[in-house]
C-alpha positions in Angstrom: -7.5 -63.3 22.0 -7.7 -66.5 23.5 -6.2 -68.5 19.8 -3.6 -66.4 18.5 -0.7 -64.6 20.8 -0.3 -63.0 22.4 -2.4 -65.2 24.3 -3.6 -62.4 27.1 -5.9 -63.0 30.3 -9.8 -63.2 29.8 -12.5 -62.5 31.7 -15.8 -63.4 30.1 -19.0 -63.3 31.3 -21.8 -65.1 29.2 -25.4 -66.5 30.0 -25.7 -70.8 30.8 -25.3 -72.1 27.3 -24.2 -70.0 25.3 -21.3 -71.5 24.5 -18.5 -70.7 27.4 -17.3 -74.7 27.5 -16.8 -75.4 24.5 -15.2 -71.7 24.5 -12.8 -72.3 27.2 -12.3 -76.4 25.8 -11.1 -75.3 22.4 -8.3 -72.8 24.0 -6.9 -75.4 26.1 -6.6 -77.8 23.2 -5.2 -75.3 21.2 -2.1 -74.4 23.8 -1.7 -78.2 24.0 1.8 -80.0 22.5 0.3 -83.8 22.2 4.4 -84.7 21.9 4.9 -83.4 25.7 3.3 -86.0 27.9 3.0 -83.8 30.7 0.0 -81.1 32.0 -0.1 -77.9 29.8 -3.8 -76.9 30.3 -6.0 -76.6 33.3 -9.3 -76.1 34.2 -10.6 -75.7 38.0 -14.8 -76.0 38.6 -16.5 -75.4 42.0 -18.3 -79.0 41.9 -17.5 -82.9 40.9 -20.5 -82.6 38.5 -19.2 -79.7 36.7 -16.0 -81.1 36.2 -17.3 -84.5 34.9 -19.6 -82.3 32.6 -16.6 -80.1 31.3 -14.6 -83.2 30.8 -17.1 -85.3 28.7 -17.2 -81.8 26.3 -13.3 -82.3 26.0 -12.9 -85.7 25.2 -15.7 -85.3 22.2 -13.7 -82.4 21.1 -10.6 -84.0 21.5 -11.2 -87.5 20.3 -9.0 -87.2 17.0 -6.4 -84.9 18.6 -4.4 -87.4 20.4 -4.3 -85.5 23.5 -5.0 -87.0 26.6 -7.2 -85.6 29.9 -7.8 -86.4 33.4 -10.7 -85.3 35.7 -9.5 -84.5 39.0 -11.9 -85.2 41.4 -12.6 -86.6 45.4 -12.4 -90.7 44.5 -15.6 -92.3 46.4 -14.5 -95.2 48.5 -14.2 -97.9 45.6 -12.1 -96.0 43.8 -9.5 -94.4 46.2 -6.1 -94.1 46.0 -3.7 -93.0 48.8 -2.3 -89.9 47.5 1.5 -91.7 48.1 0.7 -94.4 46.1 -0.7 -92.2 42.8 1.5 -92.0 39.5 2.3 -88.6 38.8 0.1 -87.4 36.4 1.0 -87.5 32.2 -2.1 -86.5 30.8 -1.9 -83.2 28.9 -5.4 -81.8 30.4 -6.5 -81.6 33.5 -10.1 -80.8 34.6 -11.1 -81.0 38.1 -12.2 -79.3 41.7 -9.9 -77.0 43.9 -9.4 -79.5 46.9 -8.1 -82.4 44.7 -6.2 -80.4 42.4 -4.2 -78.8 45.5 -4.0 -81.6 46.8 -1.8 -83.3 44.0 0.2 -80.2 43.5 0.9 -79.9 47.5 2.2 -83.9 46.5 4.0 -83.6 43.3 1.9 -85.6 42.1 0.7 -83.2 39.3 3.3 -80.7 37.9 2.6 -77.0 36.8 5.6 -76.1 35.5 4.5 -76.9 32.0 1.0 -75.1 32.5 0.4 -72.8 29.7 -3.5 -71.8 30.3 -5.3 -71.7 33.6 -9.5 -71.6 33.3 -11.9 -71.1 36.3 -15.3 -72.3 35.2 -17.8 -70.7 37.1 -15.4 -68.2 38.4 -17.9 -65.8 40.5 -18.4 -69.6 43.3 -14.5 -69.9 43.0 -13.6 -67.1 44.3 -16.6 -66.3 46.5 -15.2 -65.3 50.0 -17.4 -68.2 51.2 -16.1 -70.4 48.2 -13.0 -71.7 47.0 -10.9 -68.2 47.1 -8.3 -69.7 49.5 -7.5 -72.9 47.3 -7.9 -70.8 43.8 -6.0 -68.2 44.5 -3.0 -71.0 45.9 -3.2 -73.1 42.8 -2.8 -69.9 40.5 0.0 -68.7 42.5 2.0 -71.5 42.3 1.3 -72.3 38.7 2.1 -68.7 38.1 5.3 -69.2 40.3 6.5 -73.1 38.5 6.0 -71.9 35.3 6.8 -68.4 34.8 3.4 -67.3 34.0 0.6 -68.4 32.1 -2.4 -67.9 30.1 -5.6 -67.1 33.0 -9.3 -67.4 32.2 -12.2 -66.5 33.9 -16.0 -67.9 32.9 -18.9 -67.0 34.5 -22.8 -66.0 33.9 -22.0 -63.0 36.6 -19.2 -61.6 38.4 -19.5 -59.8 41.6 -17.2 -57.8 43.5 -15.1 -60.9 44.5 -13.9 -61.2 41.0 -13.6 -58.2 40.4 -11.0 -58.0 43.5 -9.3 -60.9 42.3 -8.6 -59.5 38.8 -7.1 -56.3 40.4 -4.9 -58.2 42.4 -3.8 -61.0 40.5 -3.9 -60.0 36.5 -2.6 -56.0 36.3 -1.1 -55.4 32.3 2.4 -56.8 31.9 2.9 -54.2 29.4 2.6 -50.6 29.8 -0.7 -49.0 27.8 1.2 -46.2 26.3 -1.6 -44.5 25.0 -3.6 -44.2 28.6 0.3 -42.8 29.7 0.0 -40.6 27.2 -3.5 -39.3 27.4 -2.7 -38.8 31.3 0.2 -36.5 30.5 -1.7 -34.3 28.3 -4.2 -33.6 30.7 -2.0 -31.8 32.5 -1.4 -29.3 29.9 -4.8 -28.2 27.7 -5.8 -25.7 25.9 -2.0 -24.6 25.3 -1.4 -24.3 29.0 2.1 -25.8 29.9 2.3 -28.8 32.6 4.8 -31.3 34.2 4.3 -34.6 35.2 6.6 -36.4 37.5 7.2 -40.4 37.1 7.9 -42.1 40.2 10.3 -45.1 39.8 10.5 -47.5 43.0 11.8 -50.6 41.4 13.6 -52.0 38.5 9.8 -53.1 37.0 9.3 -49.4 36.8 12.3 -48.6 35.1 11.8 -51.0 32.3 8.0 -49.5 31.9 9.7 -46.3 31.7 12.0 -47.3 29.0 8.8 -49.2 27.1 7.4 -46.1 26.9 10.2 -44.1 25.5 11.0 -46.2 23.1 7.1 -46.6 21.9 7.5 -42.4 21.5 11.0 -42.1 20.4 11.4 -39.3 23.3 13.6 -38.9 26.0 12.0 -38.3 29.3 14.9 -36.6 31.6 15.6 -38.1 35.0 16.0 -35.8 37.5 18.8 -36.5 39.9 19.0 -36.2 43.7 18.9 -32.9 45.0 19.8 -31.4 48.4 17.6 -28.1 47.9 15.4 -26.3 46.5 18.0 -24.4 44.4 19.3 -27.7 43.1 15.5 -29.7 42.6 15.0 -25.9 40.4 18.0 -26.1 38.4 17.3 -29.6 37.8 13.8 -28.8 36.5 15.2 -26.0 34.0 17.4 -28.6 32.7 14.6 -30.6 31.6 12.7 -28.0 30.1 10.0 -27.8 33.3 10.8 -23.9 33.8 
């Protein structure tokens, strides 16, 4: 799922070390172009530490890949740069916290328009309503928004209901499960009882699912046009084979 496409969201949950780093490490390396000097993978942790931990995984993973990393994290006092004065960022992987990550995007200074997988490490802190929600869910939306969509993971030992609400709101199917569709419709008419089932389209995303799921059953399903009565919305139905 996370090797071969079509590269589709995770969520994994998984106890402490069994494995979730080098997990997550080896599907950002493996969505990475080391021609394209520019960020293609990255991964967001809740502390400094964990960041610095995750990156020292990467670079002993990577070392005879050719692909370069960064760890993104507050600089102490030695080490600072004023944001204005930082290059823009060329490494291929980034690995760091929520705060300094937004804050490069917010500057330019680190593009996501090439972003083609998106991990949260530890994802039940960073989106904890007394966590890193506000900053997670900003960084996912605009990498979502630069690059068209990418590749989202989520790692953690548990997942509450934080998670959970996250997942519902951010990562619903792109494509239609025809088969749920399907096993909805028949319920409506067992046991050789005869049923109808009305499909309500609102946008032009609706339309296409629509269309998906003709085409997946060879089968026409009849739109029903606008009616100004009840004798009309009737006749309608007996044109479709409702009545």
């Amino acid at each position: 799922m996370i090797l071969t496409p079509p590269y589709k969201d995770l969520v994994a949950q998984a106890h402490n070390g069994s494995g979730k780093t080098t997990c997550f490490v080896i599907g950002m390396l493996s969505r990475v172009d080391p021609k394209r000097k520019i960020p293609q993978a990255i991964c967001i942790c809740p502390t400094r530490e964990l960041a610095q931990q995750n990156h020292a995984v990467l670079l002993k993973m990577a070392k005879y890949t050719g692909i370069t990393s960064m760890c993104a994290i507050p600089s102490d006092s030695a080490n600072y740069i004023p944001i204005n004065k930082r290059p823009p960022v060329t490494e291929q992987v980034v690995i760091g916290t929520p705060g300094t990550i937004k804050k490069w995007t917010s500057a330019k200074k680190l593009s996501t328009r090439d972003v083609k997988i998106l991990v949260f490490d530890e994802a039940d802190h960073m989106l904890a309503e007394d966590g890193f929600r506000d900053d997670s869910e900003r960084i996912m939306k605009e990498i979502q928004r630069s690059s068209g969509g990418c590749q989202v993971l989520l790692f953690s030992a548990t997942f509450d209901e934080a998670v959970k609400a996250f997942v519902s709101r951010h990562d619903n199917p792109s494509e239609p499960d025809c088969e749920l569709y399907l096993h909805r419709v028949g319920r409506t008419g067992r046991f050789g009882s005869k049923g109808a089932v009305f499909n309500f389209l609102c946008t032009a995303r609706d339309r296409s699912v629509m269309e998906k799921i003709e085409r997946h059953f060879r089968h026409h399903i009849p739109e029903i046009p606008n009616w100004r009565s009840e004798e009309d919305f009737e006749s309608a139905l007996k044109d479709a084979g409702l009545l």
